[in-house]
C-alpha positions as CSV (number, residue, x, y, z in Angstrom):
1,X,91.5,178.3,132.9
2,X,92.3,175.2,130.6
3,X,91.1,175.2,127.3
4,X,91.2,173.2,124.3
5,X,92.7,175.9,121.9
6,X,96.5,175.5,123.9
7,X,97.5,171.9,124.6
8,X,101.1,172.2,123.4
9,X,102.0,171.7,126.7
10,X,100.5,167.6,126.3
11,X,103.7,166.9,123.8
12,X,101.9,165.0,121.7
13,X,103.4,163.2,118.1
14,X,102.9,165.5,115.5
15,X,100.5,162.8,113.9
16,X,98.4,162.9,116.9
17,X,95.9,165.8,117.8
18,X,93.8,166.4,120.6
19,X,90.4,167.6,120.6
20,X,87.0,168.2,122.8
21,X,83.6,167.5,121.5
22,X,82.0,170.4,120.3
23,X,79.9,169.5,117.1
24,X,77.4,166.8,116.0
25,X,79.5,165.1,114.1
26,X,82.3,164.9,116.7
27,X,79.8,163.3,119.0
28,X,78.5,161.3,116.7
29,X,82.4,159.5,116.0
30,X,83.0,159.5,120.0
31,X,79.8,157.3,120.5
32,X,81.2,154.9,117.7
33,X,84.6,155.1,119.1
34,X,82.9,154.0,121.9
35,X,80.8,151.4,121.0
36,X,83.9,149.3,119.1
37,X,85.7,149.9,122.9
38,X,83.1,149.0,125.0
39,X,80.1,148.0,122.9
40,X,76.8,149.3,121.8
41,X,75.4,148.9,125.8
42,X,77.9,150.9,126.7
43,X,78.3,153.8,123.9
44,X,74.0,154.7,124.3
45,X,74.2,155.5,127.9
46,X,77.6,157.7,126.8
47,X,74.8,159.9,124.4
48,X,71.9,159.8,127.0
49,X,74.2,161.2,129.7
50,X,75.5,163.6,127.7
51,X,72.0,165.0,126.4
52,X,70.7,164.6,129.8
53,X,72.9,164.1,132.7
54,X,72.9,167.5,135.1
55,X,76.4,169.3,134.6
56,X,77.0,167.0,132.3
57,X,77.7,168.1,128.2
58,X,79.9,167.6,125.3
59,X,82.6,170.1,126.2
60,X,84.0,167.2,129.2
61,X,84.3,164.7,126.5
62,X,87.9,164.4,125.5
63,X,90.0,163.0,122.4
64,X,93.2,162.2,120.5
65,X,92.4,161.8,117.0
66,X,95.1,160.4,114.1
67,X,95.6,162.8,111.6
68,X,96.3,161.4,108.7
69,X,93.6,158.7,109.3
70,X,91.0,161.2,110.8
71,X,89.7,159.0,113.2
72,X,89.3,159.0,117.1
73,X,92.0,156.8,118.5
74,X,91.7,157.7,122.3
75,X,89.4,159.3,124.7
76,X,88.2,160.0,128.0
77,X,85.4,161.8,129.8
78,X,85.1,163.6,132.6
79,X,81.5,163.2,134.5
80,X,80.7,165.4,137.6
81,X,78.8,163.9,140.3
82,X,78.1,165.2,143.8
83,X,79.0,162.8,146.6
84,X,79.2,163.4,149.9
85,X,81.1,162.1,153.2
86,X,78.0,161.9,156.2
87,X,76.2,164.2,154.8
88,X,79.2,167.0,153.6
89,X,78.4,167.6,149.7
90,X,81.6,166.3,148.0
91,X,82.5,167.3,144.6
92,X,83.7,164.8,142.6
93,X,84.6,164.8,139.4
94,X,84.7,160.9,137.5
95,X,87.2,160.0,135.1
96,X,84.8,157.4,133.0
97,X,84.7,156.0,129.4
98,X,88.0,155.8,129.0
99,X,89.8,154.0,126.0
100,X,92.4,153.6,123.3
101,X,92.3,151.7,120.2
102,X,94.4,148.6,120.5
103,X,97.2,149.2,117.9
104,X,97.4,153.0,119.7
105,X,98.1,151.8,123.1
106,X,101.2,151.7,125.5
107,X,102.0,154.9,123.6
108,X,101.2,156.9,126.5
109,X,97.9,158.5,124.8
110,X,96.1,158.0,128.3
111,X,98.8,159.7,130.5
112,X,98.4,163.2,127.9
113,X,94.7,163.1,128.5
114,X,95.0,162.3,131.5
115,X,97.4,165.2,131.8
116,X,94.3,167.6,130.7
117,X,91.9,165.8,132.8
118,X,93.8,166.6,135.8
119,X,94.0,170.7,135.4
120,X,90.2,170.0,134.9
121,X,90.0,168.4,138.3
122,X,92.5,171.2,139.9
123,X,91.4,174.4,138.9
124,X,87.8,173.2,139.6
125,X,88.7,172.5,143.3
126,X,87.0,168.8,142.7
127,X,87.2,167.6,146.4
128,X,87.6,163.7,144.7
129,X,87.8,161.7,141.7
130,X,86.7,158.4,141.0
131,X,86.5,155.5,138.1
132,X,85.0,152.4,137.9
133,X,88.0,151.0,136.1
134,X,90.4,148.2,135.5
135,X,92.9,147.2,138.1
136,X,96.0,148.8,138.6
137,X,96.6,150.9,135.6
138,X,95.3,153.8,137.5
139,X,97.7,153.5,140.4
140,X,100.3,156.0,138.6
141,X,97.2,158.6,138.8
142,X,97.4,158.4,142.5
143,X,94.1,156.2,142.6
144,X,93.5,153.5,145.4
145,X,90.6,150.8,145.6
146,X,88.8,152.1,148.3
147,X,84.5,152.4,147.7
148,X,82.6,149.3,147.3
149,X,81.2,148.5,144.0
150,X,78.9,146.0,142.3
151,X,78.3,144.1,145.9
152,X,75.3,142.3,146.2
153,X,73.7,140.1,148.7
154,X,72.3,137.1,146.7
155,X,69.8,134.4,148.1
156,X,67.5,131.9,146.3
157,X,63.8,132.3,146.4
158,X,63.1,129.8,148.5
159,X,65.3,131.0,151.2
160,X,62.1,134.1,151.4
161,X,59.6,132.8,153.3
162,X,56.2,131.5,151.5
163,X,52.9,133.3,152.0
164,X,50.6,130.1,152.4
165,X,47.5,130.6,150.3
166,X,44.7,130.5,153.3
167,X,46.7,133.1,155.2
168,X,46.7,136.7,154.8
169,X,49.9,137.7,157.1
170,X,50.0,141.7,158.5
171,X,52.4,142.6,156.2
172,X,50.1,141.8,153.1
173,X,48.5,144.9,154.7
174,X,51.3,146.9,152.7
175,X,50.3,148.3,149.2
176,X,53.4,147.9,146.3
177,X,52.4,149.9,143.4
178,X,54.6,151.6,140.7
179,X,56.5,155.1,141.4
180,X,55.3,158.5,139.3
181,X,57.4,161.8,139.5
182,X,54.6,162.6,142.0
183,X,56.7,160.1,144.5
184,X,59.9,161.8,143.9
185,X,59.4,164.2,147.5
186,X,59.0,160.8,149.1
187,X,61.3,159.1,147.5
188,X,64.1,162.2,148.0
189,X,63.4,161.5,151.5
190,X,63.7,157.9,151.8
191,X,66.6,157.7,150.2
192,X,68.1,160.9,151.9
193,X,67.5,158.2,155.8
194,X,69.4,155.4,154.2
195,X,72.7,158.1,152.7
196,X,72.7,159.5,156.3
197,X,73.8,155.9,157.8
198,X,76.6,155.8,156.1
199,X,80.1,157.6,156.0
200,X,80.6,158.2,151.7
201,X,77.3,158.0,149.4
202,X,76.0,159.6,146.7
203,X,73.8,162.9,146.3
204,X,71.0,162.6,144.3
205,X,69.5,165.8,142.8
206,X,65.3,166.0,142.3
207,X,66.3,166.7,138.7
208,X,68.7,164.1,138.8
209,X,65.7,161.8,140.2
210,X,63.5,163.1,137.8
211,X,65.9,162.6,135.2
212,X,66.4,158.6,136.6
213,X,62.7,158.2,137.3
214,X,61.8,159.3,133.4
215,X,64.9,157.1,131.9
216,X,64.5,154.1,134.0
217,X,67.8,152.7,133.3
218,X,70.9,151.8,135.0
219,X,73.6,152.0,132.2
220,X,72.0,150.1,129.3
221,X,69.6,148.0,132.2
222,X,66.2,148.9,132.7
223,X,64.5,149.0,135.8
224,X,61.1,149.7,137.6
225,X,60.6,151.5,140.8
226,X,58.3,150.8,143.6
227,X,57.2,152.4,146.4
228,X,55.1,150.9,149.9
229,X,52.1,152.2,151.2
230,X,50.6,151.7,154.8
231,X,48.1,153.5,156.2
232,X,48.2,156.1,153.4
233,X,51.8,156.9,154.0
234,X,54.5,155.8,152.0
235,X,56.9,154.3,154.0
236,X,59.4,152.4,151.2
237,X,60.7,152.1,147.9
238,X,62.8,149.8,145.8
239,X,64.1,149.5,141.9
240,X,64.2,146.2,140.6
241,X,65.6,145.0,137.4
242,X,65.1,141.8,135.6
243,X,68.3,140.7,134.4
244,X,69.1,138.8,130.8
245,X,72.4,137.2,130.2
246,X,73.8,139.0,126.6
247,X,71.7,138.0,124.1
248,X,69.0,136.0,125.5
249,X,65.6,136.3,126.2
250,X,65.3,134.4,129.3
251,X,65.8,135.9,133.0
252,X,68.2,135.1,134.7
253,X,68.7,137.2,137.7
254,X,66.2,139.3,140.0
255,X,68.2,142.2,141.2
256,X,67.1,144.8,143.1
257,X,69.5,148.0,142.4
258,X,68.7,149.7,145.3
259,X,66.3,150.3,148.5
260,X,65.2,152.7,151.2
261,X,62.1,151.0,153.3
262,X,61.7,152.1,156.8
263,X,59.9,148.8,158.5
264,X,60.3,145.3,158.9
265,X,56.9,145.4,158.0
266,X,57.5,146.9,154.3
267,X,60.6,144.5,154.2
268,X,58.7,141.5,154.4
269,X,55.8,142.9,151.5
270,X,58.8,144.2,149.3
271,X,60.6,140.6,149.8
272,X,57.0,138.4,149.4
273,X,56.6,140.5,145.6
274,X,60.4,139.9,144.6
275,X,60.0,136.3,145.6
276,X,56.5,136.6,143.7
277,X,58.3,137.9,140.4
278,X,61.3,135.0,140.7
279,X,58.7,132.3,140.5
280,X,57.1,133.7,137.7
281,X,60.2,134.5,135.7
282,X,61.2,131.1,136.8
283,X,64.4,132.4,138.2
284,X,66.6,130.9,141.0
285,X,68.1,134.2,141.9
286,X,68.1,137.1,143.7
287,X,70.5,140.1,144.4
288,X,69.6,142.7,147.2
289,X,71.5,145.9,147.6
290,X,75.2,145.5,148.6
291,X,75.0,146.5,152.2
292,X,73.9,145.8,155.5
293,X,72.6,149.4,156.0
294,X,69.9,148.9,153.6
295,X,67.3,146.9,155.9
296,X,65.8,145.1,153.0
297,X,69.8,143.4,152.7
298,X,70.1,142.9,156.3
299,X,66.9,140.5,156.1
300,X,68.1,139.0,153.3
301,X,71.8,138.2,155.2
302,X,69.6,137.2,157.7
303,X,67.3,134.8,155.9
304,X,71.0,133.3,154.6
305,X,72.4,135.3,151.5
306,X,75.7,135.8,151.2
307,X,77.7,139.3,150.8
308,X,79.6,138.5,147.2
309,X,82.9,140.2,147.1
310,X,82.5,143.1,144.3
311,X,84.6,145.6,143.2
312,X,85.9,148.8,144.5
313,X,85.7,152.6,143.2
314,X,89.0,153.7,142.7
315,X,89.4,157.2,144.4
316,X,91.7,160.0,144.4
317,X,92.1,163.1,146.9
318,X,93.5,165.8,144.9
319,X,94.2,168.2,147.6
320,X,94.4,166.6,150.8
321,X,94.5,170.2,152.4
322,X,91.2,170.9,151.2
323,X,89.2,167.5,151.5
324,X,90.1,167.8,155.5
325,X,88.6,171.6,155.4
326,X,86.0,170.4,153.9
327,X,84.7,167.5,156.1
328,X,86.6,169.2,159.5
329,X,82.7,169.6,161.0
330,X,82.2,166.0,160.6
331,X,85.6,164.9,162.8
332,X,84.3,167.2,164.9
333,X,81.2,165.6,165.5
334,X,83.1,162.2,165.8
335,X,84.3,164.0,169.0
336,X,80.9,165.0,170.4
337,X,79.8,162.4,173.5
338,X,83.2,161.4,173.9
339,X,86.6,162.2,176.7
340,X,87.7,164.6,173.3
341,X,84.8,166.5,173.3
342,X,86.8,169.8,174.8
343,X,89.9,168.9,172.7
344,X,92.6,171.5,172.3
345,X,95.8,170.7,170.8
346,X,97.3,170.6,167.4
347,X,96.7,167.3,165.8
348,X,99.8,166.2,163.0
349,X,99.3,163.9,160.3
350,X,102.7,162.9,158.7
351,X,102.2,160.9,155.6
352,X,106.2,160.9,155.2
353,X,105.8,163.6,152.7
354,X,103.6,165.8,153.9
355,X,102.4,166.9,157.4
356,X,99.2,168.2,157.8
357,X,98.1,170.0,160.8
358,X,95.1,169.8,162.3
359,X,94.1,172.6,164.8
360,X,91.5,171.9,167.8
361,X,90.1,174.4,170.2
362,X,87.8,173.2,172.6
363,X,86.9,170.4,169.7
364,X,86.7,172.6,166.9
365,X,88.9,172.4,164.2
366,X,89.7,175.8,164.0
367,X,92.8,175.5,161.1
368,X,94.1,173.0,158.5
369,X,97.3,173.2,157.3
370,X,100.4,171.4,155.1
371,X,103.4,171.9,156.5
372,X,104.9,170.5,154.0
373,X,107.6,167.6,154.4
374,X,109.1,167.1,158.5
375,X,111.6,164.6,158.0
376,X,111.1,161.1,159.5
377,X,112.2,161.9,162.8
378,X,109.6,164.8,163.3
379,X,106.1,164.4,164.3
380,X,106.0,160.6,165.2
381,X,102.8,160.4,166.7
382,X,101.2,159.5,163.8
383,X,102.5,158.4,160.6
384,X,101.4,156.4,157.9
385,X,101.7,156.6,153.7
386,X,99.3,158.8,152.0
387,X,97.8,155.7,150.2
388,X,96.6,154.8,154.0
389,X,95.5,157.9,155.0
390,X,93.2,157.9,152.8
391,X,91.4,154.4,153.2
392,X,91.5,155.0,156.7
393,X,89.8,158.8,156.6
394,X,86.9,157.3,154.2
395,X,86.5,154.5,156.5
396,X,87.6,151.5,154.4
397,X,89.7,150.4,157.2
398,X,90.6,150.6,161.1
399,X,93.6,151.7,162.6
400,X,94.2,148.1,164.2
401,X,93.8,146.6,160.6
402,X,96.3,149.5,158.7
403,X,98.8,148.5,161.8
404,X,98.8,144.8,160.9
405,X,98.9,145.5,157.2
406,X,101.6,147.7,157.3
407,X,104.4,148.4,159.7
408,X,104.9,151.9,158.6
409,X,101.7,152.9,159.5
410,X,102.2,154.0,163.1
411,X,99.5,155.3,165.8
412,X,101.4,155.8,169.2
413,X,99.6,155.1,172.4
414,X,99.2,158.0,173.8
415,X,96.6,159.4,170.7
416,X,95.4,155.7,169.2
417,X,92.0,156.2,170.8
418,X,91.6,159.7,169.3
419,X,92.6,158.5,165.7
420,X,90.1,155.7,166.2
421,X,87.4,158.1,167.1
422,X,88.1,160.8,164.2
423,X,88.2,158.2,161.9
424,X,86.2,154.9,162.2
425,X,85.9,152.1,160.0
426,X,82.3,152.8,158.7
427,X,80.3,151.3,155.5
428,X,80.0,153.3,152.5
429,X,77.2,152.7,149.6
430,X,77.0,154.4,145.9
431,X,74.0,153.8,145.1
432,X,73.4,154.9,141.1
433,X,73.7,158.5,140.3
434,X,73.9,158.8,136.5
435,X,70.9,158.2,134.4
């Protein structure tokens, strides 16, 4: 098991030490380090998480600290999260918070924490790892863009229809009010429909709601939570947050964080109240949750907001062997319905340096295995680079648009239709799931 007391093996300068975060006054200088990296916004949610975030504690906070100067010069934390691919619990384990003092970088301080980080991540069998993170730089872990990220679907007021003043439309019949922890059973389900449309989300825990619903912030942002009501059932919810740009007190954005509502009914009351609360911040925008499986987005795309670009979650498969273990019931229901349902046959995957074999049996998936590196000329069927692989099997991508992106990624005829089926291009949503 890795622990702090033997790091020899991270050959660091003898000026140079490394350390985990045991004490009061170790955290205390990791939230300051923090805050002159990333700011104050950034260094409180750092000490809230780690007071309060489930599985989350001081002992996967990480440092390098000079020694003759005494202070913290590098660091890195290691969050763990529970995702999960249709449904499949995925652990993941995030590399976040990471930083190095200006005058202490491109002295490889990241690559030896990394270097602990990652027997962290092996010997407790993470299925993934993420970060949030700046481009590139992470590329030499083995990280890819491949989540969406920070997408939002923004529209100005006036494109949400106006409730005239003499009518009373049928969806006015829908009660908003604010959420209490007595909602969270509700909510858990709500939100539980919308995670089930999609192909990689994000679990969220009822302490983990309980947690969110008592903090009511995203990061440094605070937000309010609302939930629909018709006929005495609850049949939606949304969090909204009203949005200031850095120092200033006037509102500049609407955006709603995230949604679950079940009717177009609920949609139109939950669109009606964030119009209401634009006009009376004064605000010309709005942002709706960043995809077209949430229904309350969908309207919006179809009232005319646009998609804006985003960012990506950088992820990393640690051990492809396992990740395909772990989701094998979900290929297998991609086959269910379909001319493969009765598959039997040994499926290869050859990503040039590794071939993994997948083993069917009247469409169960009965073995997984790495055989390890074929040669070129071995297993043709279906070859592609790991990098790929993996965008393809979390759905970032089809096989059509891998083939016209890269010649080396090769599907022959005779199987492209089973690829396509085991692994379609399918959204994926990460909604928040710190606190």
């Amino acid at each position: 098991m890795v622990t702090a007391k033997n790091v020899d093996w991270l050959n660091l300068p003898d000026d140079l030490e490394f350390g985990v975060v045991e004490t009061d006054q170790e955290l205390d200088e990791l939230i300051e380090f923090n805050a002159t990296i990333h700011g104050a916004e950034d260094a409180e949610p750092l000490r809230r998480m780690i007071e309060s975030f489930p599985g989350f504690g001081r002992e996967m906070n990480y440092y390098i600290r000079d020694s003759d100067s005494g202070k913290i010069v590098s660091s890195l934390n290691a969050i763990p999260s529970v995702w999960s691919y249709e449904g499949t619990p995925l652990r993941n384990l995030e590399l976040g918070f990471v930083g190095t003092l200006e005058e202490y970088r491109r002295k490889g301080l990241m690559a030896c924490l990394y270097q602990y980080f990652d027997r962290v991540l092996t010997e407790g069998n993470y299925d993934i790892s993420t970060i949030m993170g700046i481009p590139f730089f992470y590329r030499q872990f083995d990280y890819d863009f491949i989540i969406p990220l920070g997408r939002s679907v923004y529209l100005r007021p006036n494109q949400i229809p106006d409730t005239p003043a003499d009518e009373t439309p049928d969806f006015m019949s829908v009660e908003i009010r604010q959420a209490t922890t007595e909602d969270i059973g509700d909510l858990m389900v709500l939100y539980d429909q919308l995670c089930d449309r999609l192909l990689v989300s994000s679990k969220r825990s009822r302490p983990l709601w309980k947690q969110q619903e008592t903090t009511r912030k995203e990061h440094s942002q605070p937000f309010s939570t609302y939930v629909l009501e018709y006929a005495g059932q609850i049949i939606g919810y949304f969090r909204v947050a009203l949005r200031r740009e850095k120092d200033a007190e006037k509102i500049h954005l609407i955006d709603v964080l995230e949604s679950s509502i079940r009717s177009y009914l609920g949609v139109r009351r939950a669109l009606a109240h964030i119009r209401g609360l634009a006009n009376d911040h004064s605000v010309c925008s709005i942002a709706l949750p960043g995809t077209p499986i949430c229904n309350m987005s969908q309207v919006g795309i179809d009232l005319g907001g646009q998609m804006s670009r985003g960012w990506r979650y950088q992820v990393r498969i640690p051990d492809m062997t396992m990740f395909l273990r772990k989701v094998a019931p979900m290929l297998e229901k991609h086959l269910v319905g379909t001319m493969y349902e009765s598959l039997t046959r040994e499926f290869v995957i050859n990503t040039y340096r590794d071939c993994y074999v997948l083993s069917f049996v009247g469409g169960q998936i009965t073995s997984v295995k790495n055989i390890g590196f074929q040669g070129h000329d071995k297993h043709t069927e279906f070859r592609t680079m790991r990098r790929d692989f993996v965008r393809l099997l979390l759905g970032q991508n089809s096989v059509e648009e891998l083939s016209e992106m890269n010649s080396d990624f090769i599907v022959s005829g005779g199987i492209r239709s089973l690829v396509d089926i085991l692994f379609p291009k399918k959204e994926s949503y990460v909604p928040f799931y710190h606190c």
